[in-house]
N, CA, C and O atoms as CSV, one atom per row, in Angstrom:
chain,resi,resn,atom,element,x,y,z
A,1,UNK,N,N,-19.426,-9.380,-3.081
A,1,UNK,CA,C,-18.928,-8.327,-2.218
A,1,UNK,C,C,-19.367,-6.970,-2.768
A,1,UNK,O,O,-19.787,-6.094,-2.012
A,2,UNK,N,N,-19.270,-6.809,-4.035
A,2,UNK,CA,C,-19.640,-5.525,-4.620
A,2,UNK,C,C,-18.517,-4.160,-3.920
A,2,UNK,O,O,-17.603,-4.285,-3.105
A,3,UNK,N,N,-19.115,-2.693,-4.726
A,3,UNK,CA,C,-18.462,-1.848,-4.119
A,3,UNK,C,C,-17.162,-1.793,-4.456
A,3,UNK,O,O,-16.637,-2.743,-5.036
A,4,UNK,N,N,-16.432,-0.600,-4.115
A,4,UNK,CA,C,-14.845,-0.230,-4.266
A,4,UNK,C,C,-14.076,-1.343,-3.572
A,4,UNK,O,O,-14.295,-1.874,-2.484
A,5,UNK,N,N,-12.672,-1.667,-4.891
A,5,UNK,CA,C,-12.117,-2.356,-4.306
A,5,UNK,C,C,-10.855,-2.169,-3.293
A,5,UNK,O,O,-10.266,-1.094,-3.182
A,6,UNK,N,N,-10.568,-3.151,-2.688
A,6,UNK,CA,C,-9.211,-2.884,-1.657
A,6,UNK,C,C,-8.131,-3.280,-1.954
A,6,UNK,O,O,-7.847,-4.476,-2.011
A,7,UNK,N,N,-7.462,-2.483,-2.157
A,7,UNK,CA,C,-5.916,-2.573,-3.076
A,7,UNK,C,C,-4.885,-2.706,-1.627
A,7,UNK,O,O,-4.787,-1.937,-0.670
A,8,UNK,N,N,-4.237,-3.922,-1.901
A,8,UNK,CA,C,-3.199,-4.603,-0.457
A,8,UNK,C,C,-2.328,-4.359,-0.725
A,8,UNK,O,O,-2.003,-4.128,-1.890
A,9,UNK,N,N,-1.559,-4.311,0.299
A,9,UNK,CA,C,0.166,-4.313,0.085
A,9,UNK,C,C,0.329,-5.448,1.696
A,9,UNK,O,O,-0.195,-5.183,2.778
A,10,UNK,N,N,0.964,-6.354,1.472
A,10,UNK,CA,C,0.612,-6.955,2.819
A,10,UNK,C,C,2.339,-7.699,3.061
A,10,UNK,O,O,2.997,-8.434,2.326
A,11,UNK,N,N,2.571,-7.233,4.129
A,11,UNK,CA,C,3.678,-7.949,4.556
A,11,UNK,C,C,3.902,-9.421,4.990
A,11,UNK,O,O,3.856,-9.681,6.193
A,12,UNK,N,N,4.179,-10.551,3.944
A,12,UNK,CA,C,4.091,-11.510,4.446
A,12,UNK,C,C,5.526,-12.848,3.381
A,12,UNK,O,O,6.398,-12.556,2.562
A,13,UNK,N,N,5.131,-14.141,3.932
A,13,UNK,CA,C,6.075,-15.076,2.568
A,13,UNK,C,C,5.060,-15.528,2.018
A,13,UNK,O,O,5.422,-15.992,0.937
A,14,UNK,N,N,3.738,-15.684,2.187
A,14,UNK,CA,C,2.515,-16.196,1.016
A,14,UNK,C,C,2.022,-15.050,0.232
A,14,UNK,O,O,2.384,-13.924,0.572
A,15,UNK,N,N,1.458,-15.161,-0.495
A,15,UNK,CA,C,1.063,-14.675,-1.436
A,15,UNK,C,C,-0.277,-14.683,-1.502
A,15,UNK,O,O,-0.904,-15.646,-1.944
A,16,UNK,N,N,-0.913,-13.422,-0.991
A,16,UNK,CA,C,-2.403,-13.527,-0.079
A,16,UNK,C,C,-3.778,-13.760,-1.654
A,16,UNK,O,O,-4.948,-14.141,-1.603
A,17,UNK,N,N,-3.137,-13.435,-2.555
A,17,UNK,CA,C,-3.817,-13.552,-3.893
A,17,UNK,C,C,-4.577,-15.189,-4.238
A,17,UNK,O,O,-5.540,-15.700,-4.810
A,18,UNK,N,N,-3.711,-15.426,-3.663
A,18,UNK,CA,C,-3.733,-17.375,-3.715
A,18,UNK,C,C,-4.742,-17.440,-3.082
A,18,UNK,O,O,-5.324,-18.523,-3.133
A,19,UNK,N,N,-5.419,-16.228,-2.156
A,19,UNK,CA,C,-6.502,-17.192,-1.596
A,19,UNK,C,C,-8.029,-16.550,-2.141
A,19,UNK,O,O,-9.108,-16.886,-1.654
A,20,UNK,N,N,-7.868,-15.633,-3.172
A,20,UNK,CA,C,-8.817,-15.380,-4.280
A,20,UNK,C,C,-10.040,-14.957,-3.302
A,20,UNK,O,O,-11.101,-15.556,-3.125
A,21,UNK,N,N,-9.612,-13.824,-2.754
A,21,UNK,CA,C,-10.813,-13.330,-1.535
A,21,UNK,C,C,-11.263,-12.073,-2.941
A,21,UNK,O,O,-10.390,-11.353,-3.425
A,22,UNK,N,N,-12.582,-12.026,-3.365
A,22,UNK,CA,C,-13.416,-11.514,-3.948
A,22,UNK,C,C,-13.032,-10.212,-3.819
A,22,UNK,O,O,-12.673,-9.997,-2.661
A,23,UNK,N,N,-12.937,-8.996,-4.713
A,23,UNK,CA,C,-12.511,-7.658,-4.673
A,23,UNK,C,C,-11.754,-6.708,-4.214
A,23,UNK,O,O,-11.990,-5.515,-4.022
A,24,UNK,N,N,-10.213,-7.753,-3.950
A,24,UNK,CA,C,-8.719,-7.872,-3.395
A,24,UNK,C,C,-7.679,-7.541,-4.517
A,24,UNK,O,O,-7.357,-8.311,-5.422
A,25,UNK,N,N,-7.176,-6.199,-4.305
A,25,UNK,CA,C,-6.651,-5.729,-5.201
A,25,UNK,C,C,-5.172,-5.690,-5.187
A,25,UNK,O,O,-4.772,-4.926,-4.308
A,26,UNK,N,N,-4.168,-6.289,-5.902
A,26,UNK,CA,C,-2.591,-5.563,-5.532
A,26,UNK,C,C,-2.916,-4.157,-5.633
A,26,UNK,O,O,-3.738,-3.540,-6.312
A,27,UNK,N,N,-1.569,-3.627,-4.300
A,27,UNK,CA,C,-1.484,-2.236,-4.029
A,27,UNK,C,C,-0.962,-1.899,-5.770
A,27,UNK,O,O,-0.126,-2.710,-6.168
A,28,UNK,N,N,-1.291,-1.024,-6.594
A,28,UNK,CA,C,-1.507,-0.130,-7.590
A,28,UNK,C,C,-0.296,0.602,-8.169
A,28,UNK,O,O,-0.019,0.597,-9.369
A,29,UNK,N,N,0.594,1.408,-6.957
A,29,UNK,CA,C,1.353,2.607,-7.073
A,29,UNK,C,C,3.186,1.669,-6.867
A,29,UNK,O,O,3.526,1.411,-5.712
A,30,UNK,N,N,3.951,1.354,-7.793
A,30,UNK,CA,C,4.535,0.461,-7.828
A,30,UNK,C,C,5.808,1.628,-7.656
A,30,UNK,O,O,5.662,2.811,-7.965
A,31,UNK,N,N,7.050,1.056,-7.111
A,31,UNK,CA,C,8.113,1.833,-7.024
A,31,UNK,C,C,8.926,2.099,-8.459
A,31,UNK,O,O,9.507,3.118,-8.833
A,32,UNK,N,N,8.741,0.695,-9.190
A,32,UNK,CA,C,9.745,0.789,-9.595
A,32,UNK,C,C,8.929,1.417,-11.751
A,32,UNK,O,O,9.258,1.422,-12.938
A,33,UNK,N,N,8.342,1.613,-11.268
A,33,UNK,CA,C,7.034,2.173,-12.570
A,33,UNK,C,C,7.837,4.223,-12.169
A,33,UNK,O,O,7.543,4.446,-10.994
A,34,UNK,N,N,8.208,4.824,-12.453
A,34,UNK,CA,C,8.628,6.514,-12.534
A,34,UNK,C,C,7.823,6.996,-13.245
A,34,UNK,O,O,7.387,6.295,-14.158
A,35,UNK,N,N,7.349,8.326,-13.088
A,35,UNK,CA,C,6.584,9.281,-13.103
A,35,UNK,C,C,5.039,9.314,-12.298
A,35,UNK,O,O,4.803,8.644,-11.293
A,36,UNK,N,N,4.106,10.185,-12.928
A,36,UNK,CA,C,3.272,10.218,-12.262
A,36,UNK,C,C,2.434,8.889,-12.538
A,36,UNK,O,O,2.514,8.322,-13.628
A,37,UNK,N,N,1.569,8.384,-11.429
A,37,UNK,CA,C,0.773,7.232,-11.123
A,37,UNK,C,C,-0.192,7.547,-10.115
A,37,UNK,O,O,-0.125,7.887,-8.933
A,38,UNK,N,N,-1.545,7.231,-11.327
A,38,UNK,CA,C,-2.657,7.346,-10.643
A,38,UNK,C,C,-2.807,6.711,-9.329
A,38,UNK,O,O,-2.051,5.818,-8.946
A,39,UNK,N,N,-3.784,7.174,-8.639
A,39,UNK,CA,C,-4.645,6.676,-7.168
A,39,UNK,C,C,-6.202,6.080,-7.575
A,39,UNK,O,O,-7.156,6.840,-7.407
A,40,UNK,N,N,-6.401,4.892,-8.039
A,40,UNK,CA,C,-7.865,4.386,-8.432
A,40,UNK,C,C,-8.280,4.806,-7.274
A,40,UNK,O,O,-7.630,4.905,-6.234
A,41,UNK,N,N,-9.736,5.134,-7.535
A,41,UNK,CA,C,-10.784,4.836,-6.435
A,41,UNK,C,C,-10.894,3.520,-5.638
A,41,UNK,O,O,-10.742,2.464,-6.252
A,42,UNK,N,N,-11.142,3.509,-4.347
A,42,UNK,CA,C,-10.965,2.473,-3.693
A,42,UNK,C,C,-10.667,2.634,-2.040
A,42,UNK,O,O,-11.097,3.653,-1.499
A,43,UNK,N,N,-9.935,1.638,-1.229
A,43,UNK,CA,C,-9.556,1.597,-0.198
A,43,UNK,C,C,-8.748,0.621,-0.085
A,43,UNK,O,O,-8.927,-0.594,-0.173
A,44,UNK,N,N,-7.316,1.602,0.235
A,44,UNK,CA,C,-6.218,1.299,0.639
A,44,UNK,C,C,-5.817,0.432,1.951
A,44,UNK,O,O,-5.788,0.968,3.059
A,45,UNK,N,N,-5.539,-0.805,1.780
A,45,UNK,CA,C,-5.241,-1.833,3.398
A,45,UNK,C,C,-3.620,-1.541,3.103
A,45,UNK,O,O,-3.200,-1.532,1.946
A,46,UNK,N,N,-2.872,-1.337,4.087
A,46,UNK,CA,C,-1.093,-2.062,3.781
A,46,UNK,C,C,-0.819,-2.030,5.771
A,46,UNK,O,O,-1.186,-1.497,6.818
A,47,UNK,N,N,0.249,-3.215,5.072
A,47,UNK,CA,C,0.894,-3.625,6.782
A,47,UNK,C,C,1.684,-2.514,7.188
A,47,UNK,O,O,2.391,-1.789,6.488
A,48,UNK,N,N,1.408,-2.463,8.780
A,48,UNK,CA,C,2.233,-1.874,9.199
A,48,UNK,C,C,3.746,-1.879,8.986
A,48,UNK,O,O,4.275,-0.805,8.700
A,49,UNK,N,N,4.363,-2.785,9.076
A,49,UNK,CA,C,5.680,-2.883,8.723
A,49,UNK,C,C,6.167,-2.277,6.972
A,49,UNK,O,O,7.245,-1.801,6.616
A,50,UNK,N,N,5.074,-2.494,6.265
A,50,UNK,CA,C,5.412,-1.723,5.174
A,50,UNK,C,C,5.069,-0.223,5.062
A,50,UNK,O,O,5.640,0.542,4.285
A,51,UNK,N,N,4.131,0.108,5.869
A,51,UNK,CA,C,3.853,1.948,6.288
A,51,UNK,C,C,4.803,2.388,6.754
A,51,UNK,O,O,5.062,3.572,6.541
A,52,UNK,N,N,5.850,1.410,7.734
A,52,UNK,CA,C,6.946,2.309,8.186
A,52,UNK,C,C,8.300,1.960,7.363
A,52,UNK,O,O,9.352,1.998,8.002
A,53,UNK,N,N,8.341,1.624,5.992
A,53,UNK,CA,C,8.787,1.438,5.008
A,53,UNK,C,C,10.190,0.454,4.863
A,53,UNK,O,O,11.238,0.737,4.284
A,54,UNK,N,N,9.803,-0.895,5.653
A,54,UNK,CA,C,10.176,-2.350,5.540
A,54,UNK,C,C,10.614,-2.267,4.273
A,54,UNK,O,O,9.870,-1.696,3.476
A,55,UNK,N,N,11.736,-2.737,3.853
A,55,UNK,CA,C,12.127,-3.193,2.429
A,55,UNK,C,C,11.979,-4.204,2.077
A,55,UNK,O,O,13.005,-4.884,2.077
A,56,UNK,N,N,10.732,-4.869,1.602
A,56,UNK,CA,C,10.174,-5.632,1.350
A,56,UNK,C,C,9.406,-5.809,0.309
A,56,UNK,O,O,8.705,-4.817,0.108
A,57,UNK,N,N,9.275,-6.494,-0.294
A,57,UNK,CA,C,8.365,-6.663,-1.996
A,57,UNK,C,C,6.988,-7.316,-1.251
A,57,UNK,O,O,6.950,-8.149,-0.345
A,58,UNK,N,N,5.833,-6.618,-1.978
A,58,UNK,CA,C,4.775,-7.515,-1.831
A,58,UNK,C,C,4.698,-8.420,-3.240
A,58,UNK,O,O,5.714,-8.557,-3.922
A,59,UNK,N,N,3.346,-9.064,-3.651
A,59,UNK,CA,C,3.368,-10.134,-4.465
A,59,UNK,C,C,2.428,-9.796,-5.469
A,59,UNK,O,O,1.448,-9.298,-4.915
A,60,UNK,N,N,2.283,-9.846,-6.744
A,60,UNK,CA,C,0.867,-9.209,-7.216
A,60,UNK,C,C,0.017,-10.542,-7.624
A,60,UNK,O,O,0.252,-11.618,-7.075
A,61,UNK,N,N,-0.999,-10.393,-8.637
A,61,UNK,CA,C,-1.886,-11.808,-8.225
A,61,UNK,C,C,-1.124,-13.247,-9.122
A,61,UNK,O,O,-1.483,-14.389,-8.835
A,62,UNK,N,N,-0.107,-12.996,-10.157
A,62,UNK,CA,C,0.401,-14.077,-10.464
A,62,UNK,C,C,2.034,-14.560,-9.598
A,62,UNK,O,O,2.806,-15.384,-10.087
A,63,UNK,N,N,2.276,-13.854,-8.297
A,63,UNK,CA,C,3.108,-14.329,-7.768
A,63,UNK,C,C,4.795,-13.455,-7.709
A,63,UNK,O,O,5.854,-13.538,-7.088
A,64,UNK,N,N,4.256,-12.750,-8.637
A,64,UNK,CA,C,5.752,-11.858,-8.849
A,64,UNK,C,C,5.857,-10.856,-7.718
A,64,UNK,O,O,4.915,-10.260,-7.197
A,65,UNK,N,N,7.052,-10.764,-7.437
A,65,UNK,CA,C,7.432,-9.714,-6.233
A,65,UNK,C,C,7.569,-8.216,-7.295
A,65,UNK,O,O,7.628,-8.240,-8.524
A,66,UNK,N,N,7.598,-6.928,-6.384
A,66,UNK,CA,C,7.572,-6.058,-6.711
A,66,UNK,C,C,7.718,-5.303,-5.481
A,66,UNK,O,O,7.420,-5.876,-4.433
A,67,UNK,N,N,8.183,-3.961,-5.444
A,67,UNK,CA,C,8.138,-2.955,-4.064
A,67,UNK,C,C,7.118,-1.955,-4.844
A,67,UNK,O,O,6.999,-1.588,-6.013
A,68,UNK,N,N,6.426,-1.690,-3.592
A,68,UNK,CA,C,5.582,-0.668,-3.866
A,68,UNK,C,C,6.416,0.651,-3.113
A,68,UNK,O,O,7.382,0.751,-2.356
A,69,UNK,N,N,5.301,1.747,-3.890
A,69,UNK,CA,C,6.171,3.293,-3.753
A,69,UNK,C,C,5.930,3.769,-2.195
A,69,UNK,O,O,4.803,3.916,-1.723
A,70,UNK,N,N,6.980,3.959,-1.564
A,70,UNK,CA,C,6.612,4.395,-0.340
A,70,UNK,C,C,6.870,5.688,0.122
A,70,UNK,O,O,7.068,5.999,1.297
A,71,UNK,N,N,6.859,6.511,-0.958
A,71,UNK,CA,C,7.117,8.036,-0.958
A,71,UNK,C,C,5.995,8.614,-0.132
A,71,UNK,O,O,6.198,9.692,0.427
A,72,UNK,N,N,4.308,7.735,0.065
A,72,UNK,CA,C,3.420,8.658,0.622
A,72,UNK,C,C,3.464,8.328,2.079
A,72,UNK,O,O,2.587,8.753,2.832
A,73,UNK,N,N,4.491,7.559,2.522
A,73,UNK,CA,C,4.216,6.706,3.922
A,73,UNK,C,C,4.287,7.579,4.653
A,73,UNK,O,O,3.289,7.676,5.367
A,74,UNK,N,N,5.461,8.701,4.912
A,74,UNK,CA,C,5.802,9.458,6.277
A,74,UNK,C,C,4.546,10.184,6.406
A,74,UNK,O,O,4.145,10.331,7.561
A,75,UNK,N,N,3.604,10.831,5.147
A,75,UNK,CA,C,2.127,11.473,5.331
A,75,UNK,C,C,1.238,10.358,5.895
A,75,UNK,O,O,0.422,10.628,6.777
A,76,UNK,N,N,1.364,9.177,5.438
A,76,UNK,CA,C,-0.060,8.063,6.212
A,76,UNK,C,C,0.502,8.107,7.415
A,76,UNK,O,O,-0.087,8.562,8.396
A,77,UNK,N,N,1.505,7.711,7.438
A,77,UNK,CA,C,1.743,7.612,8.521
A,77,UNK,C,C,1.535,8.737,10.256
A,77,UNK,O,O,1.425,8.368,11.425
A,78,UNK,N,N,1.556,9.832,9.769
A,78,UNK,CA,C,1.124,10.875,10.801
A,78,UNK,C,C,-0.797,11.318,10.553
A,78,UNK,O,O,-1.199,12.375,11.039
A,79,UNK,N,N,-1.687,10.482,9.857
A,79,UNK,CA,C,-2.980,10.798,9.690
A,79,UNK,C,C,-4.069,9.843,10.570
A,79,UNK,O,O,-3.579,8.810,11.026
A,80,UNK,N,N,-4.765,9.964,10.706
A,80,UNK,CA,C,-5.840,8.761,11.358
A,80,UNK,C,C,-6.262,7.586,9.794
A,80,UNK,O,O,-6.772,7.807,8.695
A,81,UNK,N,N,-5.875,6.702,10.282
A,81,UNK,CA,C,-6.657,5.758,9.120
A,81,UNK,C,C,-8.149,5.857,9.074
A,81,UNK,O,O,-8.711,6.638,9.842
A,82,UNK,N,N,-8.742,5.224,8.347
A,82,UNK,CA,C,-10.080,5.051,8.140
A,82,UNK,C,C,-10.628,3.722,9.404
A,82,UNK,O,O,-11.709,3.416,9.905
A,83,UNK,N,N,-9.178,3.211,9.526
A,83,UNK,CA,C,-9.682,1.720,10.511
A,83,UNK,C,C,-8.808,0.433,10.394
A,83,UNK,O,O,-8.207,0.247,9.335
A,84,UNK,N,N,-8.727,-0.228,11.140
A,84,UNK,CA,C,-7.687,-1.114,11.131
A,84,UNK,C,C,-8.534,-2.998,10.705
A,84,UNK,O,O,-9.745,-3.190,10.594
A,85,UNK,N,N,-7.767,-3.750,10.601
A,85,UNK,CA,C,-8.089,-4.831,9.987
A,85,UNK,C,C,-6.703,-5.301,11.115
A,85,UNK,O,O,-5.525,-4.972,11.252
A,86,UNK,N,N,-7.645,-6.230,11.755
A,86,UNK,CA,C,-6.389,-6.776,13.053
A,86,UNK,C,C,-5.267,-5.550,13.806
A,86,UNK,O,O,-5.590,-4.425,14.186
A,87,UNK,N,N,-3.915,-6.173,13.865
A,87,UNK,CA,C,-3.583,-5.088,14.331
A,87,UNK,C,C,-2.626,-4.602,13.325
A,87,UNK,O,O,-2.252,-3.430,13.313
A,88,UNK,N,N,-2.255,-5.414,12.549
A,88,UNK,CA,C,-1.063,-5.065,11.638
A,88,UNK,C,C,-1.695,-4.432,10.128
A,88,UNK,O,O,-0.929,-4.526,9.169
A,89,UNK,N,N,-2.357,-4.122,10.010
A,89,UNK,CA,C,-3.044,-3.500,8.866
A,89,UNK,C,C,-3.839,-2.281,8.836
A,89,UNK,O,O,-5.023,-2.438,9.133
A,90,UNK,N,N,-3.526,-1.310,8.597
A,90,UNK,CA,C,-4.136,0.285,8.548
A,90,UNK,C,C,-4.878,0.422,6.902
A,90,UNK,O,O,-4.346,0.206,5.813
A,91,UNK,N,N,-5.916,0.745,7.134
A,91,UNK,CA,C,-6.805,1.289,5.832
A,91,UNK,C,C,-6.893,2.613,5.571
A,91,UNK,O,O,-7.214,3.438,6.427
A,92,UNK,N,N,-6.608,2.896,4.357
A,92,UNK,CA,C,-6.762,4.515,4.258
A,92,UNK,C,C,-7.488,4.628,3.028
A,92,UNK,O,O,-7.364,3.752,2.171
A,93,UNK,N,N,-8.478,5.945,2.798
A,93,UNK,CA,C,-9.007,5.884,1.785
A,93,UNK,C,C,-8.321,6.348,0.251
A,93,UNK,O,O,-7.101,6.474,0.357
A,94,UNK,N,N,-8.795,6.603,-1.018
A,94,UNK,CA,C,-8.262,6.937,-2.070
A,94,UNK,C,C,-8.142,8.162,-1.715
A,94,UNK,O,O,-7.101,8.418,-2.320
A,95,UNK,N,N,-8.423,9.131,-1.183
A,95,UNK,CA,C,-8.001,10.856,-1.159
A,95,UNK,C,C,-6.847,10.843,0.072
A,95,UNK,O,O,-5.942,11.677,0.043
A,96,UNK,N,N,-6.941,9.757,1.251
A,96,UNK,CA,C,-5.527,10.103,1.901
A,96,UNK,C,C,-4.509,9.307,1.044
A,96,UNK,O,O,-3.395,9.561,1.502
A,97,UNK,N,N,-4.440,8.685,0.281
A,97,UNK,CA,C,-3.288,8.319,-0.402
A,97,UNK,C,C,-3.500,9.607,-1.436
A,97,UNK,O,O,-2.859,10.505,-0.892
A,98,UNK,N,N,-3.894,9.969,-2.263
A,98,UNK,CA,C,-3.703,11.504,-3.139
A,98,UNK,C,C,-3.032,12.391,-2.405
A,98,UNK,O,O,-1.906,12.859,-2.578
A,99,UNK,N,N,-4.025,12.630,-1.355
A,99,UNK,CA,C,-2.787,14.144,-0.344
A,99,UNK,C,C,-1.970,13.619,-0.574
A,99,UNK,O,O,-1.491,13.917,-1.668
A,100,UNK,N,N,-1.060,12.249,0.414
A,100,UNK,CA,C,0.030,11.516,0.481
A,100,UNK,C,C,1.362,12.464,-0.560
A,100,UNK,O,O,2.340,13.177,-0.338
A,101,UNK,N,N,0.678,11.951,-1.649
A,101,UNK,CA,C,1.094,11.929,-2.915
A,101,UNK,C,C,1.492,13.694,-3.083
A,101,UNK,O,O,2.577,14.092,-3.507
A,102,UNK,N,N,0.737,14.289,-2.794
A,102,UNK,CA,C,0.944,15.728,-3.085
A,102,UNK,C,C,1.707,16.589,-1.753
A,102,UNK,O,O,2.071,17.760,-1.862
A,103,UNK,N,N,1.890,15.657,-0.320
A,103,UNK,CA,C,2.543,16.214,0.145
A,103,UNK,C,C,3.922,16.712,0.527
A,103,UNK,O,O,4.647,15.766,0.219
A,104,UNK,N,N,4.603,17.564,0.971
A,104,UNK,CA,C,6.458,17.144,0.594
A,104,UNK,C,C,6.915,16.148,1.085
A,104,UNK,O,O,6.514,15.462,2.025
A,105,UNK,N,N,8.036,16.036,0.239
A,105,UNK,CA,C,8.915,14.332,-0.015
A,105,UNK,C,C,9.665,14.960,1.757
A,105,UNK,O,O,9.991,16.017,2.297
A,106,UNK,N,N,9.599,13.108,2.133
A,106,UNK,CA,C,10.098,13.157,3.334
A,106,UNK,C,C,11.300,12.129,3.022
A,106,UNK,O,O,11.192,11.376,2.054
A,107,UNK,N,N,12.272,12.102,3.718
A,107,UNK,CA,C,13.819,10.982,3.719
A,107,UNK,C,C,13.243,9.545,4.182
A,107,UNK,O,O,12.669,9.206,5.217
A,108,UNK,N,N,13.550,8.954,3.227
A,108,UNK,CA,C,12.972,7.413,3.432
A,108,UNK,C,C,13.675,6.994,4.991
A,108,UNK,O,O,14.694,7.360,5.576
A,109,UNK,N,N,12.485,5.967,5.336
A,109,UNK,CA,C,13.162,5.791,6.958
A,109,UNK,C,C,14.227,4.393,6.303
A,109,UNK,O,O,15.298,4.330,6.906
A,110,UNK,N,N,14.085,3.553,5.427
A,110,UNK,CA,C,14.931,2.660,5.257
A,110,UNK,C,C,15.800,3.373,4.049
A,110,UNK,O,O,15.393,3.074,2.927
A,111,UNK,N,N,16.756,4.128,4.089
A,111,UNK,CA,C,17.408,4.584,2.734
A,111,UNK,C,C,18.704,4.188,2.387
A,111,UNK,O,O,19.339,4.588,1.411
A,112,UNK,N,N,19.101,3.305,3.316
A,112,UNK,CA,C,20.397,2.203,3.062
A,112,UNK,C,C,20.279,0.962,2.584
A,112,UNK,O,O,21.260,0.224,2.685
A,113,UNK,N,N,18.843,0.377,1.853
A,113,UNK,CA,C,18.643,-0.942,1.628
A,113,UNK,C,C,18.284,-0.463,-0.276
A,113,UNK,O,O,18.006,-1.342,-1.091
């Protein structure tokens, strides 16, 4: 495959790692990791249901659950992606997750879970 890899966050009960698709990255920016956290170079895939901030753990490649940080969602969420992968999956590149990151904190849409 070569090239930058694609760091997932994917809403699902399997564990998409299991299926060892060549330069498939767990999403990176973990919730429960505090302070600042880099943005590798790359391209960002995550499910819709987790852009609009589903409380949900994705899986990383040995199976463990984890929530990823969804502090940059309310910014992806109002930008054009780079492109979609079916319908439930939005791609964004490494600089719209940075803005994300640098833009003001918005009120989580799930903040009772």
């Amino acid at each position: 495959m070569g090239g930058a890899p694609v760091f997932l966050a994917f809403y699902n009960y399997f564990n998409p790692f299991d299926l060892d698709i060549e330069g498939i990255q767990p999403w990176p920016i973990r919730r429960d990791e505090p302070g600042e956290q880099s943005v590798p170079e790359g391209v960002y895939a995550i499910s819709v249901n987790l852009l609009y901030e589903s409380p949900w753990s994705v899986r990383d490649r040995d199976g463990r659950p984890y929530r990823i940080d969804n502090r940059p969602m309310a910014y992806l969420r109002s930008v054009e992606p780079l492109g979609w992968a079916g319908y439930s999956i939005r791609i964004f590149s490494a600089q719209q997750v940075r803005d994300a990151y640098l833009a003001p904190p918005q009120p989580e849409l799930w903040a009772g879970f």
